[in-house]
N, C-alpha and C positions, 0 to 999 in steps of 0.2 A: 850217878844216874844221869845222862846226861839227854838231853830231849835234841829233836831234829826241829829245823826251823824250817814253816810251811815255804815254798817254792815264791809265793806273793809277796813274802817279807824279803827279798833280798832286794838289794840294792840294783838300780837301772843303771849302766856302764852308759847308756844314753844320755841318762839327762843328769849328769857328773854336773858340781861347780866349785871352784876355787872361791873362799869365804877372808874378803879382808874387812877389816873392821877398824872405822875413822871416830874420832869426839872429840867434841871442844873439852869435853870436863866437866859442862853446865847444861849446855840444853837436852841432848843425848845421843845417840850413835848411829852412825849410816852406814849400812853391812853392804857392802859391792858383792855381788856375784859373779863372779868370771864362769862364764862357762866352758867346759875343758873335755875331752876325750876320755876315752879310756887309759890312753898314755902319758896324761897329763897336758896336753898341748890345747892354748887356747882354740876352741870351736866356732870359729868365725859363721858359721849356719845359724847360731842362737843368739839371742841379747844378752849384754850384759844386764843387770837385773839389779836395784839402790833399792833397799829396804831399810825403814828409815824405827829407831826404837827409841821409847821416852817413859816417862813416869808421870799420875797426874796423882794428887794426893786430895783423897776421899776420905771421911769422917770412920772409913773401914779400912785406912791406912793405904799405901801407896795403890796402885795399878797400874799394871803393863803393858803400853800402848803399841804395837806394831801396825805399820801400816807402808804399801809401797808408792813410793817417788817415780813419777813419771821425770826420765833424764837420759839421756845420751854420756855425759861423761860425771864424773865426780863433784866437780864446780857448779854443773846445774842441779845434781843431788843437793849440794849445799844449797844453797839458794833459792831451791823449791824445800825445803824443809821444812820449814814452819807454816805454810799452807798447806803443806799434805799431812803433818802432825794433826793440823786443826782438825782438817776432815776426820782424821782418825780417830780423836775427840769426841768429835761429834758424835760418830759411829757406833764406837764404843758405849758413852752417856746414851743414846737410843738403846743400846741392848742391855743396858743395866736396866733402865724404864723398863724393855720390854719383862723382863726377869722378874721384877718386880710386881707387873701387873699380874703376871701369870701364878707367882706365888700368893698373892692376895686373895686371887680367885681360888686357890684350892683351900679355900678358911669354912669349915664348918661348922656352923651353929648346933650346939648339944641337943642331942630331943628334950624336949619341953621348954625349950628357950623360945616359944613361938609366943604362948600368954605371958608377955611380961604384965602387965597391969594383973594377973592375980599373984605377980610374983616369981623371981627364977625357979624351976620348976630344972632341978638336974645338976646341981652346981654351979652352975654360970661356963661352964667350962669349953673354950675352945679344942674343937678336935681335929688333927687333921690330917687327912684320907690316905 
């Protein structure tokens, strides 16, 4: 049985890139993008593009930090790296908070948990929506 894939999912011959990928071993990886034709040949109309990949270790085990480096060539990807990590850091920790807050707020209180002074009235039981 084999299915057709919709016309939106193919690939753009336009916006092609060649994918290298640099590490020291420890801090973590900077993916160069070359952008390229449909024949393969570098696309001097576009940027080269430094995306820069790390791990930060949370009490919920690692997480996947991607974030892009403002650079011209490879050396300044290097050397902007660990201040555009940070940001991403940062970025990241802000959307874990935000994830958080918003799982909090969807906490409902069981009907009759409203009288506690005559007593849990329902279980005590968190329900939630």
């Amino acid at each position: 049985m084999s299915q057709e894939i919709p016309a939106e999912s193919q690939m753009d011959v336009t916006s092609l890139y060649r994918e290298e990928t640099y590490t020291d071993r420890k801090l973590g990886v900077i993916r160069c993008m070359t952008p390229v034709t449909g024949t393969g040949e570098f696309d001097a109309t576009r940027p080269v593009l430094y995306l820069g990949q790390a791990e930060i270790m949370t009490n919920m085990g690692a997480v996947p930090i991607n974030f892009d480096i403002p650079a011209t060539n490879l050396g300044d990807a290097v050397a902007g790296f660990a201040a555009a990590a940070q940001q991403g850091i940062e970025r990241t920790m802000q959307q874990i908070q935000e994830m958080r807050r918003q799982q909090a707020s969807q906490l409902v209180v069981a009907p009759g948990m409203a009288g506690l002074k005559e007593g849990p009235r329902g279980g005590g039981k968190i329900q939630m929506p």
